[in-house]
C-alpha positions, 0 to 999 in steps of 0.5 A: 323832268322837263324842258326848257323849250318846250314844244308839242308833241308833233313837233317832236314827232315831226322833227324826229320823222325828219332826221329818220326820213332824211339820213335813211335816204341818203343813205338807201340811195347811197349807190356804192357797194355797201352792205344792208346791214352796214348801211343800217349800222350808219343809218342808227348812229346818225339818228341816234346823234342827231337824237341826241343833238335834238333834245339838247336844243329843247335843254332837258331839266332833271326836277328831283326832292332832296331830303335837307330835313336838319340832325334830330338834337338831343341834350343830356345835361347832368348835375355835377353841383356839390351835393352830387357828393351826398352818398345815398345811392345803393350801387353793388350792394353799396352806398355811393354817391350820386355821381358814380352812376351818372358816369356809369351811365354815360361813359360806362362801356357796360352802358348803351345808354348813349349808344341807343340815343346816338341811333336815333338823334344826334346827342350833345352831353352837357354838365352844369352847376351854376353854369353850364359846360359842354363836354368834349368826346376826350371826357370819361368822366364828370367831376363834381364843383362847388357851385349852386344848382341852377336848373333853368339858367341851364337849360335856357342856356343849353338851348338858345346854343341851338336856337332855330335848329331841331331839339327832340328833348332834354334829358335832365339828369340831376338830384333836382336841388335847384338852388341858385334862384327861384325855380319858375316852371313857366319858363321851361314850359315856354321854351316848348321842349319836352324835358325828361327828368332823370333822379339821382338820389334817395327821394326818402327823408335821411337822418341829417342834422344841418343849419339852414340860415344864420341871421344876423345885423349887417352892422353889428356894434363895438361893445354892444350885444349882437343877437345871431339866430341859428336855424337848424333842420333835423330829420331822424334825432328828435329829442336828442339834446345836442350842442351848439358852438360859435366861434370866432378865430377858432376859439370859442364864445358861445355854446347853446344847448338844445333838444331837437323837436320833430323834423321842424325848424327850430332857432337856436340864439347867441349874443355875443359882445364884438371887441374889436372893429372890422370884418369879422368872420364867425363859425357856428357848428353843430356835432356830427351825430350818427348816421348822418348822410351829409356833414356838410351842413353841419358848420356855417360861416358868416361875417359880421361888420363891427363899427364903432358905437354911440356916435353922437348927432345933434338935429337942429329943425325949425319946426316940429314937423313930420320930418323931424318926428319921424327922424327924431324918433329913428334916431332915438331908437338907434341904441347906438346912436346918442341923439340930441334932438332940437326944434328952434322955434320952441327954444325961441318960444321957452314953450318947453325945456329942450337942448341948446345950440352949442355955445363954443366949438368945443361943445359941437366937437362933442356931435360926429354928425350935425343934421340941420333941418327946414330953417331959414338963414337968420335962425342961425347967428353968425357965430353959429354958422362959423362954428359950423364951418370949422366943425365940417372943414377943419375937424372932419366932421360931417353935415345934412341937410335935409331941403325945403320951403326955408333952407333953400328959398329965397332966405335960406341957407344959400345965402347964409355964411355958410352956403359953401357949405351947401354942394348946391349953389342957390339962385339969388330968388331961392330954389323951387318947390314942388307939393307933387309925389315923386320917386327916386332913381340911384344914379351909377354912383348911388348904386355903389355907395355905402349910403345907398344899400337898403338890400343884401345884394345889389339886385334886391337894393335895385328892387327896394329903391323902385319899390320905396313909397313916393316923397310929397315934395321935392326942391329944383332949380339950383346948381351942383357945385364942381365936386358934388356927387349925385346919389339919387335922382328924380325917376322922370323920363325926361327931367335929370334932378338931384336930390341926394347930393354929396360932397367933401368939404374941408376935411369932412362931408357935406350932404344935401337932401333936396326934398321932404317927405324921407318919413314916408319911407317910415311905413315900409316898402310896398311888396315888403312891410312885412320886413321893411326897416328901409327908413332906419336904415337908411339914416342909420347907414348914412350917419355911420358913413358920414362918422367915417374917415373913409371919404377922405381918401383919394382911393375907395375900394369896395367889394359886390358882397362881403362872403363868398363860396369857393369857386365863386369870383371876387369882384372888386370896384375902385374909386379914384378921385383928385385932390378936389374929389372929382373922378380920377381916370389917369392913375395908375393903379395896383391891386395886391391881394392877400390870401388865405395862406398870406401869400401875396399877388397882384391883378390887373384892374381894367377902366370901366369907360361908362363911369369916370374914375371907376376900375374893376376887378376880378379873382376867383376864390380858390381857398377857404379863409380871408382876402385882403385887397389893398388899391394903391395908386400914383400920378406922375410918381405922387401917391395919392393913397390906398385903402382896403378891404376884406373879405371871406370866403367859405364852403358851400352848404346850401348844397345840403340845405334838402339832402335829399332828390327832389322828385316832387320837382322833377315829376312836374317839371316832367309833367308840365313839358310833355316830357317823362321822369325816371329814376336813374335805376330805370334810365336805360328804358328812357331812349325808347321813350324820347319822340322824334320831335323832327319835320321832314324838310324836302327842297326841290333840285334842278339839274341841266341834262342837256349841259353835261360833258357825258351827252357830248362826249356820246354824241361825238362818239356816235357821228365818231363811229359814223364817220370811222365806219364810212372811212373804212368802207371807203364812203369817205 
């Protein structure tokens, strides 16, 4: 305690003397007949107020610590992924799966498992796949998804809810099968929170036969061999001699047979010859052999897509450069692709026999594709350039042209007859060069388009296109026509430059490739030589699309991947374009979706305002088989078109890729974060286990003593009782 005012001791004493001193005499020499007891009787009360009163001047402080130290958090997070079905778990005498005891364990009344943490720490109960969800106090039990496992997503999540409050640990229940990215160890440890594993499974290796990986091209060709391999892991039936089947529509097309060698990965191949154009889903499938602890893996679907093949291209270049040699040789390589390859300054020299320029319209309608290379405008006659013309704007067809020093200097192909053709418009002097390495940057729309996808997935493209070796020289300067399309740009932290350009013209397309140096890309992506085929790919890709009539369209759809899992999200993004290509932002649109059962229904598109022209949309995938989704739309009641799209969705098998607990992973995890692992057998030891990871925290409180009804209500009391015992003893 302490005072406000404070004074000395014997000013204390002084002013106390004087109270005591001044009401015993009045008091003393008070001459009416009172007793002595009763005049002490008056003498205290008065002191006794006049006390109080005293130290209420002085405005006494009660100073007390008050303990604020924050709940002691604990956070249980268990797995509910698909392969907590996997049935390896002796229970009673009986084999279970993993589930069962996890909810034994929590929700159990046999179990205190709960009960001794709750004793000690204020517990929360997550569960997670790919995504983590808290559970409320009604849940008596954990049901198992169908998503992948993510581990550290979860755990992230889990804590950043309670981010800047106490957590004492995490305790993990799971089967340790993190899937759903790479598992980085390090980001748990910088999260500073002791982790304590507890396995759910058997950590032995069981008798399982099942297919890791199925691949394949992307693009497969109408008419062509396709060559799928098949990985298979088998753990327990070595040199047993099985059969392999594929299937497309449920009728069979290949059969494989082969004998298991001992527990490695072994490829099996099948080569089949697509009949029909589209999306096509296949099934490959393994027989279900005795004791096996999971026949989840035992069957796996994957899409093919199936163009079209032989297209034909003419490549025009004026002079045999690197550009030309490594373009002419991916496009001969293709063996889908009939390539027609020419260098004019040869053709004027007759150094060599090579093909002509084609004479007649009809001779260049035979070519899908034309690709026009570094010339000047006077190497074409004007004949040829009006052929070119209506070979783009009349019968749909499709021109590249790849930029440099020629085509767009001073006397190039900007101030030819066919510079409309250009999506660029050309200053009088020509356009700029510059001989310095750069790289390229997809623009929002590049990272969208068809052209573009150098990965299976758009973060994999996103690392590719960083990643792809720099081009030696680029072209500036010019204007992009009003419909043209940028797709990739300069990477530069200031300058804005287009280098891939697209726009329709006519009825066909025209792309533009303002640099030199594309056979750079030739020599692998750096962080992926090893598997690299970005620069055939690219070309190859581009050729297909600019052979399509997709473009055309005032409406594009496209999916974020091909195949999903059941309980994943479909997600759909539309393009919507006027008559002049230009992006589209007010029509109405309509999204019908077909399902599996071929039941019909529409979802809404919400706009995406950072892309002009650009809708979005979303569904779960709830069934196994094929989604159509059709766009349509309208403005001011005109149909502007429709286009579609399918795509499928499958079961989850990656789930059962390892069917068995990972223990080698959540001992280390355990390890790495100061935190212990148990079988689940041993979990009920756990809570004795777990450190108190809280500090006490104190903070200080001052309350007023002197500001109280009670020290007012005593005081009135006291000079109350004076004053009614005066009364009665006639002093009054």
């Amino acid at each position: 305690m302490r005072f406000t005012y404070f004074w000395q001791l014997w000013q204390v004493i002084l002013a106390l003397a004087m109270v005591i001193g001044i009401t015993s005499f009045v008091y003393i020499r008070l001459k009416s007949p009172v007793s002595t007891r009763v005049r002490a009787i008056l003498i205290c009360l008065r002191i006794l107020a006049a006390t109080i009163l005293l130290v209420c001047l002085l405005e006494p402080v009660l100073v007390q610590q008050i303990d604020i130290t924050p709940p002691n958090n604990l956070l249980i997070l268990a797995d509910r992924s698909k392969s907590m079905t996997i049935r390896d778990v002796s229970y009673n005498d009986e084999k279970v799966d993993r589930m069962l005891p996890v909810n034994h364990l929590l929700f159990s009344q046999d179990s205190d498992f709960v009960k001794q943490l709750n004793d000690r720490f204020t517990t929360h109960i997550y569960q997670f796949d790919q995504n983590l969800e808290r559970i409320t106090g009604k849940t008596l039990e954990i049901h198992t998804g169908t998503g992948l496992t993510d581990i550290t997503k979860s755990i992230q999540t889990a804590i950043n809810e309670w981010r800047g409050q106490a957590i004492s640990g995490i305790v993990l229940i799971t089967d340790g099968e993190h899937n759903a990215s790479k598992f980085d160890v390090d980001q748990l440890v910088d999260l500073k929170v002791p982790i304590y594993p507890i396995g759910v499974g058997n950590p032995n290796p069981q008798n399982d036969l099942g297919i890791i990986r199925i691949e394949s091209d992307p693009v497969s060709y109408l008419d062509h061999e396709t060559t799928i391999k098949v990985t298979i892991r088998n753990n327990g039936y070595t040199g047993a001699k099985i059969r392999l089947m594929l299937k497309q529509n449920d009728r069979i097309i290949g059969i494989e047979t082969t004998t298991l060698a001992n527990q490695i990965d072994q490829i099996a191949t099948f080569t089949v010859i697509p009949k029909e154009e589209g999306m096509l889903q296949y099934l490959v499938s393994l027989p279900v052999l005795d004791n096996e602890i999971t026949t989840e893996n035992n069957q796996k679907k994957f899409s093919l897509k199936i163009v079209r093949s032989q297209l034909r291209v003419l490549y025009v270049d004026g002079l045999p450069r690197w550009d030309y040699a490594f373009l002419k040789r991916v496009l001969e390589k293709d063996p889908n692709i009939e390539a027609t390859c020419l260098v004019l300054s040869l053709a004027k020299a007759s150094s060599r026999i090579q093909p002509k320029f084609p004479r007649s319209e009809a001779e260049l309608l035979a070519y899908d594709v034309l690709i026009i290379g570094d010339i000047k405008a006077n190497e074409l006659t004007s004949n040829q350039q009006q052929l070119i013309k209506i070979f783009v704007a009349e019968h749909s067809k499709s021109i590249v042209f790849l930029g440099g020093k020629n085509s767009l200097g001073k006397k190039g192909l900007g101030r030819s007859e066919m510079a409309d053709l250009l999506p660029i418009v050309s200053p009088l002097t020509g356009c700029r060069s510059w001989d310095q390495d750069f790289s390229l940057r997809l623009t929002t729309q590049g990272k969208f388009h068809p052209i573009m996808q150098l990965g299976k997935t758009s973060e994999l493209n996103d690392t590719i296109w960083q990643d792809l070796p720099p081009l030696s020289r680029r072209i500036s300067g010019f204007q992009l026509r009003g419909g043209a399309t940028t797709l990739a740009e300069l990477h530069h932290p200031t300058l804005t430059e287009p280098i891939i350009v697209f726009q329709p013209y006519g009825l066909g397309k025209s792309v533009l490739i303002a640099a030199e140096g594309l056979w750079n890309w030739g020599f692998g992506v750096w962080g992926f030589k090893d598997e690299d085929n970005s620069y055939p790919r690219f070309w190859g890709q581009a050729i297909r699309w600019l052979a399509s009539q997709s473009s055309a369209k005032q409406i594009h759809i496209i999916a974020d991947k091909s195949t999903y899992l059941i309980g994943e999200e479909i997600k759909a993004t539309i393009y919507t374009y006027d008559k002049t290509y230009q992006p589209f932002n007010t029509a109405n649109l309509k999204l019908d979706v077909t399902l599996p059962n071929n039941k019909v229904f529409q979802i809404r598109t919400d706009q995406d305002n950072s892309v002009p022209g650009r809708y979005t949309a979303k569904f779960l995938a709830d069934k196994e088989g094929k989604y159509t989704l059709k766009a349509s739309g309208t403005f001011d009641g005109v149909s502007i078109g429709e286009d579609k799209i399918t795509v499928f969705s499958e079961q989850q098998v990656t789930e059962f890729e390892n069917p068995r607990l990972n223990r080698r992973l959540l001992t280390s995890l355990a390890t790495q974060t100061n935190g212990i692992y148990f079988p689940i057998e041993k979990a009920r030891s756990l809570p004795d286990q777990i450190e108190d990871q809280k500090e006490p925290v104190f903070a200080t409180e001052e309350k007023d003593l002197w500001d109280s009804p009670i020290i007012l209500i005593l005081a009135a009391g006291l000079l109350g009782s004076e004053w009614f015992l005066r009364k009665w003893k006639g002093l009054v």
